[in-house]
C-alpha positions as CSV (number, residue, x, y, z in Angstrom):
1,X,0.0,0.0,0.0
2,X,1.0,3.5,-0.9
3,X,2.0,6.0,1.9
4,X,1.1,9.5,1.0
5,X,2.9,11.0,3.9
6,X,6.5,13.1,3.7
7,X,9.2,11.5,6.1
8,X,9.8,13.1,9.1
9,X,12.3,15.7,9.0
10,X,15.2,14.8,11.0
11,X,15.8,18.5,12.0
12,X,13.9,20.1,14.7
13,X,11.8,23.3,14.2
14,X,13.3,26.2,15.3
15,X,12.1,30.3,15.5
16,X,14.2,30.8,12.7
17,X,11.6,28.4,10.9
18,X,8.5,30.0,12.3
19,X,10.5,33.5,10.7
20,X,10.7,32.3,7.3
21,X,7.2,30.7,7.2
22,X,6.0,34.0,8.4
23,X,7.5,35.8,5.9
24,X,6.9,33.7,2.8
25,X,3.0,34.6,4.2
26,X,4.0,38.0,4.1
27,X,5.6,38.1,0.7
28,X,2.2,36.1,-1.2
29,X,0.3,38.6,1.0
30,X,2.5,41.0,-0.8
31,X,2.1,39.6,-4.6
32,X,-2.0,39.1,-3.7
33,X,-2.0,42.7,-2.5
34,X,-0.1,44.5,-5.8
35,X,-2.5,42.2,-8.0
36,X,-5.9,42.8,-6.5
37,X,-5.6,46.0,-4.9
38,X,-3.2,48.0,-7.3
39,X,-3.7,46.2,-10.4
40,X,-0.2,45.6,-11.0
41,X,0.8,43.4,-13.6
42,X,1.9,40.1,-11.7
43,X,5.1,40.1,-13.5
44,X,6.1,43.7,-11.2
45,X,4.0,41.7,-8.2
46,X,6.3,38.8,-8.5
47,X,9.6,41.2,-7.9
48,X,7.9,42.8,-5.3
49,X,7.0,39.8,-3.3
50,X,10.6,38.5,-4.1
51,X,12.4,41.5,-2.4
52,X,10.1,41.2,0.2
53,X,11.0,37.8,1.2
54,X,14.6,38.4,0.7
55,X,15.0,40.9,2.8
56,X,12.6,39.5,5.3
57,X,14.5,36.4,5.8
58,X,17.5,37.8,6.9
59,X,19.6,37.6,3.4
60,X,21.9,39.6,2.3
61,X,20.3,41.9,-0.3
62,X,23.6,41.0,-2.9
63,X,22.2,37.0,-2.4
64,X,18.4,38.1,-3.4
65,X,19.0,40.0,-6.2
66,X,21.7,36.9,-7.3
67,X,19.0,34.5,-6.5
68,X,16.5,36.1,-8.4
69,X,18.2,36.3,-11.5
70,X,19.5,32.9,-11.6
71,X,15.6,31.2,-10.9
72,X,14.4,33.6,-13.5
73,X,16.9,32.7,-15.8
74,X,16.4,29.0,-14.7
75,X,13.0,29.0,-15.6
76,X,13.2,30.7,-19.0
77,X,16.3,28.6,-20.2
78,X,13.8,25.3,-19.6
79,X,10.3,26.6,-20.4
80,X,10.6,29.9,-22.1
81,X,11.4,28.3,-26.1
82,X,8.4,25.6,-25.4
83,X,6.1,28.8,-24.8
84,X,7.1,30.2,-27.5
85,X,6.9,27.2,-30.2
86,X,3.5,26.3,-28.6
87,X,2.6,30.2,-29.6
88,X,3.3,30.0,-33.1
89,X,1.9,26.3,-33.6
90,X,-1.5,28.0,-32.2
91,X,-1.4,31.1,-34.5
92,X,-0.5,28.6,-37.6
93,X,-3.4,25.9,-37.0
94,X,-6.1,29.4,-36.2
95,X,-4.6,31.1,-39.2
96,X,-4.7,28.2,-42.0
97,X,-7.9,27.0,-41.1
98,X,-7.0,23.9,-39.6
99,X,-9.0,24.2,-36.4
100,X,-12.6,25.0,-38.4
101,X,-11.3,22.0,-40.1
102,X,-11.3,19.6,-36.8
103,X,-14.5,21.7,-35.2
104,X,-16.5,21.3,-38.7
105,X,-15.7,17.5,-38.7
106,X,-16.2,16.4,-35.8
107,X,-19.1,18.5,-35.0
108,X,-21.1,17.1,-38.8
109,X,-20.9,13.5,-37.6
110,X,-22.7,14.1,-33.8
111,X,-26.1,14.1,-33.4
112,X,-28.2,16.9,-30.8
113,X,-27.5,14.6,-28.0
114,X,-24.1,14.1,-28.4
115,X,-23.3,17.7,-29.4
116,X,-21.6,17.9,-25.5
117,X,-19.9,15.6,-25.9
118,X,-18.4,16.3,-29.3
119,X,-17.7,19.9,-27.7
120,X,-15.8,18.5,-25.2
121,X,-13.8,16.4,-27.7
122,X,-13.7,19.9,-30.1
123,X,-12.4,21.3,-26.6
124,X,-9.8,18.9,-25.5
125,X,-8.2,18.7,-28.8
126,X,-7.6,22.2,-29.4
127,X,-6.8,22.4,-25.3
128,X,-3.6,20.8,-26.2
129,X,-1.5,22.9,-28.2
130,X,-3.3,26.4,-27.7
131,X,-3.0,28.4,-24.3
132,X,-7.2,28.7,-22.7
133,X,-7.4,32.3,-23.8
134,X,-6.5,31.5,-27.4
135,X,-8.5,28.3,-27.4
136,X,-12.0,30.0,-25.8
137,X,-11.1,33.1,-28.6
138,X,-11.4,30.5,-31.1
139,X,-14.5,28.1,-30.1
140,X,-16.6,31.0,-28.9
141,X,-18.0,31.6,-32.8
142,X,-18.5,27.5,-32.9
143,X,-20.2,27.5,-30.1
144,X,-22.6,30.4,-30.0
145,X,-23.6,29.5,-33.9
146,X,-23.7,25.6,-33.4
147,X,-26.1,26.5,-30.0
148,X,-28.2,28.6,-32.4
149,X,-28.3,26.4,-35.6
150,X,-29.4,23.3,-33.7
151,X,-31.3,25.5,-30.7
152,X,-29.5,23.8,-27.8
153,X,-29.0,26.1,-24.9
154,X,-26.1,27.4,-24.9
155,X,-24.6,26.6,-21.6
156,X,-25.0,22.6,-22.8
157,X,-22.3,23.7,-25.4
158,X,-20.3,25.9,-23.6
159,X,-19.6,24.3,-20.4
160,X,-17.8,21.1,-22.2
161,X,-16.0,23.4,-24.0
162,X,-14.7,25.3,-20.9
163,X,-14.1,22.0,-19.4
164,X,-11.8,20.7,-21.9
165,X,-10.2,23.9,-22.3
166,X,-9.2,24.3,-18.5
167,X,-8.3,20.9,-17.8
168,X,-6.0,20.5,-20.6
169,X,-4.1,23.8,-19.8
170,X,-3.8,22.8,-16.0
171,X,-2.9,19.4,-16.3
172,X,-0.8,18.7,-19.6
173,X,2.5,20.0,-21.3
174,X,3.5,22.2,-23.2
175,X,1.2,24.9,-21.2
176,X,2.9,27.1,-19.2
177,X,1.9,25.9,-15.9
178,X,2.8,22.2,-16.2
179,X,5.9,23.1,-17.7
180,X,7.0,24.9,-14.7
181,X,6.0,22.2,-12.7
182,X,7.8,19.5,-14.5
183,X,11.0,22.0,-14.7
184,X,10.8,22.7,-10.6
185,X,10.1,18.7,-9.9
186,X,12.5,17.8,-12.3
187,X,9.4,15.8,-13.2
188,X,10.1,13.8,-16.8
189,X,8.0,15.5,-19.4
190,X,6.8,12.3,-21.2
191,X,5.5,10.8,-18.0
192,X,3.7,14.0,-16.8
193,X,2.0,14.4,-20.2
194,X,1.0,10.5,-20.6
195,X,-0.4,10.6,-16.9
196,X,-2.3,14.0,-17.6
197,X,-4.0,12.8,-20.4
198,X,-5.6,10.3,-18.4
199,X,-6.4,12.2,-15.7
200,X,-7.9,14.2,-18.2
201,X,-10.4,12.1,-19.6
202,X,-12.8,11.6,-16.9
203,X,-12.0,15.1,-16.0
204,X,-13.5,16.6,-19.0
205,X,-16.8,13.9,-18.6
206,X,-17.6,15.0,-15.5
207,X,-16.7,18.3,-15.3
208,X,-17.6,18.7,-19.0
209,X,-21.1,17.4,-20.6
210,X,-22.3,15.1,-16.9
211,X,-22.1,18.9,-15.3
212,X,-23.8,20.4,-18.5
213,X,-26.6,18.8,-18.3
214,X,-27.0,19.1,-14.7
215,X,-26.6,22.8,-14.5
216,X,-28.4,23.4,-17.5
217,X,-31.6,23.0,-16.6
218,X,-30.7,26.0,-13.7
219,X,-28.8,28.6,-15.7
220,X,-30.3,29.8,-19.0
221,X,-28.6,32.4,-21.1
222,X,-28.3,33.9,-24.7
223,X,-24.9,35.4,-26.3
224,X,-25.0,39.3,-26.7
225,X,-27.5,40.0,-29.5
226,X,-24.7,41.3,-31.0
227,X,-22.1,38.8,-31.1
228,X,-24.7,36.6,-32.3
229,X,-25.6,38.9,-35.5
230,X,-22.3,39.4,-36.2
231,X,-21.1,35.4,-36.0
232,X,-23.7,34.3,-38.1
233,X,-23.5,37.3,-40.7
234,X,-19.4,36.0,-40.8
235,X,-20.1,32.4,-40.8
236,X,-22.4,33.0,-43.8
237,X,-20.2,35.3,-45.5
238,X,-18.1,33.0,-45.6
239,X,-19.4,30.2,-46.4
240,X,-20.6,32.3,-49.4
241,X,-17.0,32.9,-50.7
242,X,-15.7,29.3,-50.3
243,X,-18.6,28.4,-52.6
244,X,-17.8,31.4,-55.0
245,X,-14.2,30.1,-54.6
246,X,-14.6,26.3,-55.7
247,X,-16.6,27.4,-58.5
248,X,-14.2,29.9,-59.9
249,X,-11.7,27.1,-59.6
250,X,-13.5,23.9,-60.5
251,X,-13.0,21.7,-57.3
252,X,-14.5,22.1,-53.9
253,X,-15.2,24.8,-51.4
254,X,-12.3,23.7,-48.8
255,X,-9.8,23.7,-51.5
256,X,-7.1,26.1,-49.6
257,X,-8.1,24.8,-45.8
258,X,-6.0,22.0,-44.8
259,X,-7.2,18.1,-44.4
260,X,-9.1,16.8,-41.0
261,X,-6.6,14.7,-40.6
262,X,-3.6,16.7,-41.5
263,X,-4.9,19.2,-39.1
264,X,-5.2,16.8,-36.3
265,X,-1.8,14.9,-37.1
266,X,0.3,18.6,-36.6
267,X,-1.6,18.9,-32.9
268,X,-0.9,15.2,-32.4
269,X,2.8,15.1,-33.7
270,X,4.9,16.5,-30.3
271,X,2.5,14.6,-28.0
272,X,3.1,11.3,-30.0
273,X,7.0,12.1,-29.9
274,X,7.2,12.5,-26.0
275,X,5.3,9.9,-25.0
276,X,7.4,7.8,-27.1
277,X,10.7,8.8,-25.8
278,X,9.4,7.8,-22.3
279,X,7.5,4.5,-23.5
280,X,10.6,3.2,-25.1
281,X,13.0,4.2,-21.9
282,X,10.3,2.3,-19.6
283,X,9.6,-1.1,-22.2
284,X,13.0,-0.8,-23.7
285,X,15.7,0.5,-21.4
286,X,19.2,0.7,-23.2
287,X,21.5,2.8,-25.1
288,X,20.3,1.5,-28.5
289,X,20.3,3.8,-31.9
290,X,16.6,3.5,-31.5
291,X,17.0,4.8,-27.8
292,X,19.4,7.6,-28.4
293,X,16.9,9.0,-32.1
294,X,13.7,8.3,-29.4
295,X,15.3,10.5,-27.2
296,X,15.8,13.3,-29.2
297,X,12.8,13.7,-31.2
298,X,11.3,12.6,-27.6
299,X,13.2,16.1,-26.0
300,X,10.1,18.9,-25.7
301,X,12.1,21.4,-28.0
302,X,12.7,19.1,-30.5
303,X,9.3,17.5,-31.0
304,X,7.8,21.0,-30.6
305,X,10.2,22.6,-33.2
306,X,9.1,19.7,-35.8
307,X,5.8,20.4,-34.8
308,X,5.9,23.8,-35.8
309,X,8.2,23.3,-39.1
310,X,5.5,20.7,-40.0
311,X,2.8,23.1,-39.4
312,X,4.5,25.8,-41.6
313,X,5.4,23.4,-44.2
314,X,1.7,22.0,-44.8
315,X,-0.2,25.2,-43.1
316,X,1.7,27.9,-44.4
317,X,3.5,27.3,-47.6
318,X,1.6,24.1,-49.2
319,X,-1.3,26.1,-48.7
320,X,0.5,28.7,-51.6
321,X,1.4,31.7,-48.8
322,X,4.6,33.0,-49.7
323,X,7.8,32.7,-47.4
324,X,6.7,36.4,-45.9
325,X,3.2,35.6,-45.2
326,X,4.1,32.6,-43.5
327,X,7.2,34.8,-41.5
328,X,4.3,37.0,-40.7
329,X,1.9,34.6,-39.0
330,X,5.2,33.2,-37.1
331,X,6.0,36.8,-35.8
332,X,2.4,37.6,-35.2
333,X,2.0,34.7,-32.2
334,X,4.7,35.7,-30.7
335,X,3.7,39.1,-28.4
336,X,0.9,37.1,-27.2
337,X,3.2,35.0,-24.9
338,X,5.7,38.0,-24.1
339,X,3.4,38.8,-20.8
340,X,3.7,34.9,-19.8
341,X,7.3,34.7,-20.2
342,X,7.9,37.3,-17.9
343,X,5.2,35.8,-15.3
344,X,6.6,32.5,-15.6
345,X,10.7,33.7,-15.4
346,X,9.7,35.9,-12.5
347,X,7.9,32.8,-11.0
348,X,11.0,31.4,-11.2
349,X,13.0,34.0,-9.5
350,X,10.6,33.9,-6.2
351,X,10.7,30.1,-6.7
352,X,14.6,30.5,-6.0
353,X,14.4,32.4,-3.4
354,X,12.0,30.5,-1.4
355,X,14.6,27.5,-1.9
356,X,17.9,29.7,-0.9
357,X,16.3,31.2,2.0
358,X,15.4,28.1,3.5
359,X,11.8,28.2,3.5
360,X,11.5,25.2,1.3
361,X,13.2,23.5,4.1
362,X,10.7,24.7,7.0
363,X,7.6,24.3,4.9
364,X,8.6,20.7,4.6
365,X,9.6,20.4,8.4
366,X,5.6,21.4,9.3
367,X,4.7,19.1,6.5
368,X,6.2,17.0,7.9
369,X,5.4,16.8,11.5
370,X,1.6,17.4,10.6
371,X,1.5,14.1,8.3
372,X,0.4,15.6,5.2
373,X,0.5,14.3,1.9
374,X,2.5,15.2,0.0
375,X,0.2,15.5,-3.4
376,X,-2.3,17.4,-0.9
377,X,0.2,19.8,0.4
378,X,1.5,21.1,-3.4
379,X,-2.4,20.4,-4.3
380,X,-3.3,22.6,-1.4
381,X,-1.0,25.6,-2.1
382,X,-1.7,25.8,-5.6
383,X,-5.1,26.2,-4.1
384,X,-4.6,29.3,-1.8
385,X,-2.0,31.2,-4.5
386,X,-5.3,30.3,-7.1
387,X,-7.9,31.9,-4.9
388,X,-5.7,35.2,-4.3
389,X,-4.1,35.6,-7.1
390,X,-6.2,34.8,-9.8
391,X,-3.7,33.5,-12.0
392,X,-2.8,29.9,-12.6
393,X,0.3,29.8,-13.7
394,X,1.5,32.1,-10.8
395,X,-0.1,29.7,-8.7
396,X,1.9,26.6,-10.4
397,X,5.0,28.4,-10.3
398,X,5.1,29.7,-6.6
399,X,3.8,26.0,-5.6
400,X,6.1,23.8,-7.6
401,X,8.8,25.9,-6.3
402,X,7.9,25.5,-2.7
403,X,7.2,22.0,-3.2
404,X,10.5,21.4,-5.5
405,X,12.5,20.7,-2.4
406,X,10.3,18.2,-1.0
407,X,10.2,16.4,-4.0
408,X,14.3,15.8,-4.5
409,X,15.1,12.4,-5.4
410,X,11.4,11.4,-6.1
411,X,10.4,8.6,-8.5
412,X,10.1,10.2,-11.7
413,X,6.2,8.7,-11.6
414,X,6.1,11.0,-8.2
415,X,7.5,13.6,-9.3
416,X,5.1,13.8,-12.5
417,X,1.7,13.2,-10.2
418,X,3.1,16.2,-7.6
419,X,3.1,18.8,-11.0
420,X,0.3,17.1,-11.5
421,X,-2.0,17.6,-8.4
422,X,-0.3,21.3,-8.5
423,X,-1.8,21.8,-11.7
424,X,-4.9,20.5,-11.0
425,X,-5.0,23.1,-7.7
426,X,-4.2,25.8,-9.9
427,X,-7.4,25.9,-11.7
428,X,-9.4,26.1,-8.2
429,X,-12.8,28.2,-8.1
430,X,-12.0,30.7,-10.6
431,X,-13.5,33.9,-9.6
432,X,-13.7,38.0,-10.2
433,X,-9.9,37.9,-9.9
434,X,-9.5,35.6,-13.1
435,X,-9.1,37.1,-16.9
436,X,-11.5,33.7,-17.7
437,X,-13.8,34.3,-15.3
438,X,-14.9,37.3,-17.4
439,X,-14.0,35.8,-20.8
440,X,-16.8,33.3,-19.9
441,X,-19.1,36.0,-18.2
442,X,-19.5,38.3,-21.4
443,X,-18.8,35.8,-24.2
444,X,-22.0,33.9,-23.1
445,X,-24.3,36.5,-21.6
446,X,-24.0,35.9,-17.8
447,X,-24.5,37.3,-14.8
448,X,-21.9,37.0,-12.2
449,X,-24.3,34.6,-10.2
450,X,-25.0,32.3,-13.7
451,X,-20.8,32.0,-14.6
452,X,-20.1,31.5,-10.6
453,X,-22.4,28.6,-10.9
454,X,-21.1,27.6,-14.7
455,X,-17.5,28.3,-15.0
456,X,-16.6,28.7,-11.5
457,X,-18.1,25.5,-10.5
458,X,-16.8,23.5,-13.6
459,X,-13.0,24.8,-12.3
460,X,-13.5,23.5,-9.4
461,X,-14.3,20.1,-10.3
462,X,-11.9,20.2,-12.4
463,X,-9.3,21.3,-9.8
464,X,-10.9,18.2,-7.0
465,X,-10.6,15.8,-9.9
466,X,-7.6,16.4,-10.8
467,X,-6.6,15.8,-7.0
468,X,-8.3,12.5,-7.0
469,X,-7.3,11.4,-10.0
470,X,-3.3,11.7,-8.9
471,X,-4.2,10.2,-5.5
472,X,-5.4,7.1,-7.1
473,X,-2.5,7.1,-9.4
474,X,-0.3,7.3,-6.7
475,X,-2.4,4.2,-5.1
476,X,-1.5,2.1,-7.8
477,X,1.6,3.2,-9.9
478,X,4.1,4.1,-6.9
């Protein structure tokens, strides 16, 4: 049987302890403070909380500003490029087409009852390479002219969509959030991503299309009147010009929009390649020519840097855009993920600091002595940086770093379900503090009761699921 518990520390606590945990209170406090109160960006919050803590645990201010800069640098060195490709492979399948292509498919072929369902499905395949912002930007006109076409209420289609959007950015890599995690943990990315997707799955069912049709029948709501005249002037605009256009040319209407399964393949190609790398060094352990060419298509830059050369080769220039067009779209996904980066590297920097001050070291001491878990404790932080903050990935970053020396020396399978319950906490009641919260508020015509019951709920299921989920992993695996 699995214990969940960390080992006792062998060190006794000490004032100096209590100090540091007080302070590393003080400094979130801080960060929660500069967020919610002043609205500063949490990139400028993250500093601010930094110094704080520095200074507050006794260091010398030469050793904060050093520690700083190396955990930002840290952080950006391992996660900043996989941002950055996973940018421009969103902005390459939203510019050619490709994702109407997979939403248009799949979406033909279900029936009114399983219209959920394949939402969720629409959802959780576009969840994997796209950031939720990018993703919800792009399914909101599927959604709202799909709920009108077919008249199904329009939570029914938009909570699975939420669903599979949220649990894939909180659980799976390349999203920024995991990929801290798995960087802090030194978690192995092939294992994290294999054991997210199935945590994933029954995730999305319940959190997606079991809790649409539950909540449903309590929260009923219309798009803006606007949105919806505009979405199905577009749609029809356009589906006027690819009819004009396969005329003119003698073959179809989709003739310059790329194949279903081309279009799924490009999303599919990085996953395939890191779970491969990690099947082959569990099945087939060795230092074969197999092993060593697994291994580096397996490596997350690689297999996301063919991804994206694959994605401009059949997206960009087979689809007859010139070399500048497809330079274009490449530049033009790029500022999108500048604000990230800098919230992510600056995680990193207050990551470090929590480790060279020593609070790492006396959160783990009162972790110890009170018998927690350990996937409850980085579950459970996650949790309280989520509710303040508002931000997921700050909430990923800050707890994988608290939790990164805890983990040392952890199974890899460990180390993957710790990012993974982190993850999962990170997604906890999203509320007025969250960007998404009011994405989902004014795309579908809430009020802030109907979302808190919709979209709030649905994260937080997501969030207890996830929990669950890695505990019964755990159970079984380690």
């Amino acid at each position: 049987m699995a214990s969940f518990a960390l080992p006792l520390a062998a060190a006794p606590w000490t004032g100096h302890d209590t100090r540091l945990i007080v302070m590393v209170a003080v400094a979130i406090a801080v960060i929660v403070s500069l967020i919610a109160l002043c609205d500063f960006h949490p990139f400028l919050a993250l500093i601010g909380g930094s110094i704080v803590l520095g200074i507050g645990s006794g260091a010398e201010l030469a050793k904060v500003v050093e520690s700083f800069g190396n955990g930002m640098g840290a952080t950006l060195g391992s996660t900043g490029a996989l941002i950055a490709l996973g940018a421009i492979l969103g902005k390459l399948l939203a510019d050619s087409g490709a994702v109407d292509r997979i939403v248009d498919t799949i979406a033909s072929r279900s029936g009114p009852r399983l219209l959920p369902w394949s939402m969720a499905l629409i959802a959780a395949i576009i969840g994997l390479p796209m950031f939720f912002e990018v993703g919800l930007v792009l399914l909101i006109p599927i959604i709202v002219v799909m709920a009108q076409r077919t008249r199904t209420p329009l939570v029914l289609l938009a909570v699975p969509a939420l669903a599979g959007l949220g649990t894939l950015h909180a659980f799976v890599p390349p999203h920024p959030g995991p990929l801290v995690a798995v960087s802090a943990l030194k978690a192995d990315i092939g294992t994290t991503l294999g054991l997210g997707l199935v945590a994933a799955i029954p995730t999305v069912i319940v959190a997606g299309p079991l809790y649409a049709k539950f909540i449903s029948r309590y929260v009923r709501t219309e798009a803006p009147a606007e949105l919806v005249a505009s979405l199905m002037t577009s749609r029809a605009k356009g589906e006027d010009t690819d009819e004009d256009q396969g005329r003119a040319t003698g073959g179809s209407a989709a003739v310059r929009t790329p194949g279903f399964g081309a279009s799924l393949g490009v999303i599919a190609l990085p996953v395939v390649l890191m779970l491969a790398k990690s099947i082959a060094d569990i099945a087939f352990p060795g230092s074969a020519w197999y092993n060593r060419l697994l291994d580096f298509l397996g490596t997350p830059l690689v297999a996301m840097f063919l991804a994206v050369l694959v994605a401009m080769a059949l997206f960009g220039w087979g689809l007859g855009r010139s070399r500048a067009e497809v330079r274009g779209i490449v530049t033009a996904g790029l500022p999108a993920v500048a604000g990230i980066l800098l919230i992510v590297g600056a995680g990193g920097g207050f990551k470090q600091l929590i480790v060279d001050t020593g609070v790492a070291d006396a959160i783990g001491k009162a972790a110890a002595e009170a018998h927690m878990p350990i996937l409850v404790l980085g579950w459970l932080l996650a949790v309280l940086i989520r509710l303040a903050t508002g931000s997921a990935t700050v909430a990923t970053t800050a707890a994988a770093g608290i939790m990164a020396p805890l983990a040392a020396g952890a199974p890899t399978v460990e180390a993957s379900l710790i990012a993974l319950a982190v993850g999962a906490g990170s997604l906890f009641f999203s509320h007025v503090n969250d960007a998404g919260f009011w994405l989902s508020k004014e795309y579908f015509g809430m009020s802030v009761a109907q979302n808190l019951k919709t979209w709030s709920v649905l994260s937080t299921i997501v969030a207890v699921m996830g929990l669950a989920m890695s505990l019964l992993m755990y159970t079984v695996l380690v």
